[in-house]
Backbone bond lengths (Angstrom), bond angles and torsions (degrees), N, CA, C in turn:
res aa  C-N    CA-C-N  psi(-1)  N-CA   C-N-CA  omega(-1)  CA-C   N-CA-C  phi
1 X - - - 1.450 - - 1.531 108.12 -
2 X 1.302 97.29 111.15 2.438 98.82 169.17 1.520 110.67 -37.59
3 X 0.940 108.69 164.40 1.621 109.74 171.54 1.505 95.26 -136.16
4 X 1.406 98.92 137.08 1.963 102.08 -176.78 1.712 96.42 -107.82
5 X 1.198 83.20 148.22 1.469 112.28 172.51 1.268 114.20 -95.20
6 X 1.083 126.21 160.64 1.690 142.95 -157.27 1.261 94.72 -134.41
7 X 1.398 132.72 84.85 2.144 120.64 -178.63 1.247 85.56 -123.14
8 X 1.532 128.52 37.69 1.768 79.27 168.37 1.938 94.89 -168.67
9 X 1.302 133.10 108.89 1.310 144.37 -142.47 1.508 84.22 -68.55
10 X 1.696 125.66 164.88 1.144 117.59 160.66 1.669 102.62 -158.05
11 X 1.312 107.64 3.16 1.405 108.87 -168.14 1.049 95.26 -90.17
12 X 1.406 131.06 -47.09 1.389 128.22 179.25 1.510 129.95 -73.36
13 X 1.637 119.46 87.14 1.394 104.63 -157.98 1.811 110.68 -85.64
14 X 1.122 101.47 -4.50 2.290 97.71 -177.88 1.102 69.34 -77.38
15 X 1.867 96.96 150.97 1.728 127.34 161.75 1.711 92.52 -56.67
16 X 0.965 123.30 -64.11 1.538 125.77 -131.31 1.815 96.55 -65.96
17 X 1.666 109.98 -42.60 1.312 115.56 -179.02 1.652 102.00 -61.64
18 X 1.541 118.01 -51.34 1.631 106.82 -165.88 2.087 103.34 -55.11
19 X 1.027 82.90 -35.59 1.950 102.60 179.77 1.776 111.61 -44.26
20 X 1.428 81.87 -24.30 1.803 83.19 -155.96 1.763 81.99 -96.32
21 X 1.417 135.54 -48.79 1.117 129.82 -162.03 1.643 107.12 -72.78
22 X 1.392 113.72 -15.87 1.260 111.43 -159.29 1.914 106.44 -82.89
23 X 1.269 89.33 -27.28 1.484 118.78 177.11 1.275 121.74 -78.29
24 X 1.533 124.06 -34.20 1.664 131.50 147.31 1.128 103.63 -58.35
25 X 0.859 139.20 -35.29 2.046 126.50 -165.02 1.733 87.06 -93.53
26 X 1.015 150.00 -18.91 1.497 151.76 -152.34 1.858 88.03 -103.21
27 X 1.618 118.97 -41.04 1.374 116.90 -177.40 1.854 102.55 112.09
28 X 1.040 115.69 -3.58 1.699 124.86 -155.43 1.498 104.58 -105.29
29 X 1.514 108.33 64.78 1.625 112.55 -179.81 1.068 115.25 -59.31
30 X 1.430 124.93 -28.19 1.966 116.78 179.16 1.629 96.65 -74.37
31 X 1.046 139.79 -30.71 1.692 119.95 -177.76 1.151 111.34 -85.85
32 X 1.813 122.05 -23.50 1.472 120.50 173.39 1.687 107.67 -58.46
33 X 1.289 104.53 -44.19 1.629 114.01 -172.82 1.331 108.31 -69.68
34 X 1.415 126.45 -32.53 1.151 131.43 -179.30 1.661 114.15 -59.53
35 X 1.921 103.22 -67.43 1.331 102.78 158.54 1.605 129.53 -12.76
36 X 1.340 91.46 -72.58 1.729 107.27 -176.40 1.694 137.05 -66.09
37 X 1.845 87.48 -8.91 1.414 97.78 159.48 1.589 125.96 -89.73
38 X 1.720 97.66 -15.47 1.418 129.66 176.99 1.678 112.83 -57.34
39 X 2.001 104.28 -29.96 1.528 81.71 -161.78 1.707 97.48 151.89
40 X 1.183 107.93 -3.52 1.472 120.50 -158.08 1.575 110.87 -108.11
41 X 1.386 127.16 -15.94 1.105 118.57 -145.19 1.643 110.79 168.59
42 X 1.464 127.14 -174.50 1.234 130.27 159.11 0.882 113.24 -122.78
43 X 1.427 131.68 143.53 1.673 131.62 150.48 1.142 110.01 -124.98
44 X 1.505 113.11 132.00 1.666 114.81 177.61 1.340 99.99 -144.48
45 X 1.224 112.14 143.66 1.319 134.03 175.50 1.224 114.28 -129.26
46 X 1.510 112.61 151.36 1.732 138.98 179.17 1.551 107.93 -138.18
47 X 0.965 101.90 154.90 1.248 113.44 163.79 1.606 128.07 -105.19
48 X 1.215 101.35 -8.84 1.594 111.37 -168.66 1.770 81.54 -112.03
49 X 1.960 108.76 124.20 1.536 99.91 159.58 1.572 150.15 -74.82
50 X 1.543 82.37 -10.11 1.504 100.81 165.79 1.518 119.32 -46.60
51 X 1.737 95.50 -56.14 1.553 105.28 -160.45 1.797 89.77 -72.65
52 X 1.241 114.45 -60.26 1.728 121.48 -174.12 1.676 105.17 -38.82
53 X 1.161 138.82 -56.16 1.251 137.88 167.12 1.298 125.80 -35.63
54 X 1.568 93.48 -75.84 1.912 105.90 155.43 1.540 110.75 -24.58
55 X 1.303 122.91 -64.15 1.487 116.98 -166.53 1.343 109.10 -65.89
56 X 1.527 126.78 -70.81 1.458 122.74 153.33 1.775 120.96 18.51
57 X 1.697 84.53 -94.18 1.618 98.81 175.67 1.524 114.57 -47.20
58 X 1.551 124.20 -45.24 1.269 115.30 174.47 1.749 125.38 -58.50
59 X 1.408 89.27 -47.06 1.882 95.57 -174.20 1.560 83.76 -64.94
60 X 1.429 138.84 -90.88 1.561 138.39 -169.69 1.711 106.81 -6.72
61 X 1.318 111.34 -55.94 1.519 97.71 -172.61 1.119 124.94 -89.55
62 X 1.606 128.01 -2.85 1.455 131.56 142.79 1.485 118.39 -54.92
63 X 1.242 118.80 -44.38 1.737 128.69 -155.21 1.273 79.52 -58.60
64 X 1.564 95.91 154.97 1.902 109.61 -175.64 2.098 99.59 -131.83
65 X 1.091 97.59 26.28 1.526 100.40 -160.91 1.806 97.82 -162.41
66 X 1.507 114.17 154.58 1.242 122.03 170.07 1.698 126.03 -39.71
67 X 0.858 163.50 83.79 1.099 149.73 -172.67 1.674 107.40 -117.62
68 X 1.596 100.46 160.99 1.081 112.25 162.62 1.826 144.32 -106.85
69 X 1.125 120.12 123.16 1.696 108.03 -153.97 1.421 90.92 -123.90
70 X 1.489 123.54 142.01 1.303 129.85 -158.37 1.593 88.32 -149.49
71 X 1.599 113.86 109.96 1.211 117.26 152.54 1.679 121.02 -136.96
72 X 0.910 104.73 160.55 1.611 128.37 -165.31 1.845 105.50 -78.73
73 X 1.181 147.67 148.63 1.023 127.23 143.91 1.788 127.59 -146.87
């Protein structure tokens, strides 16, 4: 049985988002983050978890599509 390879992103069609994923799989989180401040994505941070949670739950129940949300706690 062949085995297929996966070389080439397609889900992500903005430059800046494929930019940012291409750069997580590379290991290079300051250019992924960079990308995504570029045009790719959001990143927001708090320091208080109240407020960081709060936002979470809000953006999560708008999103109309898979996404991914990565917080710290």
């Amino acid at each position: 049985m062949p085995t297929l390879v996966l070389d080439e992103i397609v889900r992500q069609s903005n430059q800046h988002t494929r930019a940012a994923v291409e750069a997580m799989l590379a290991g290079d989180a300051q250019k992924a983050f960079a990308a995504l401040d570029a045009g790719g994505g959001a990143i927001i941070e708090h320091h208080e978890d109240d407020v960081r949670i709060t936002h979470i739950a809000r953006v999560n129940d708008k999103v109309k599509f898979p996404t991914l949300l990565v917080a710290g706690f």
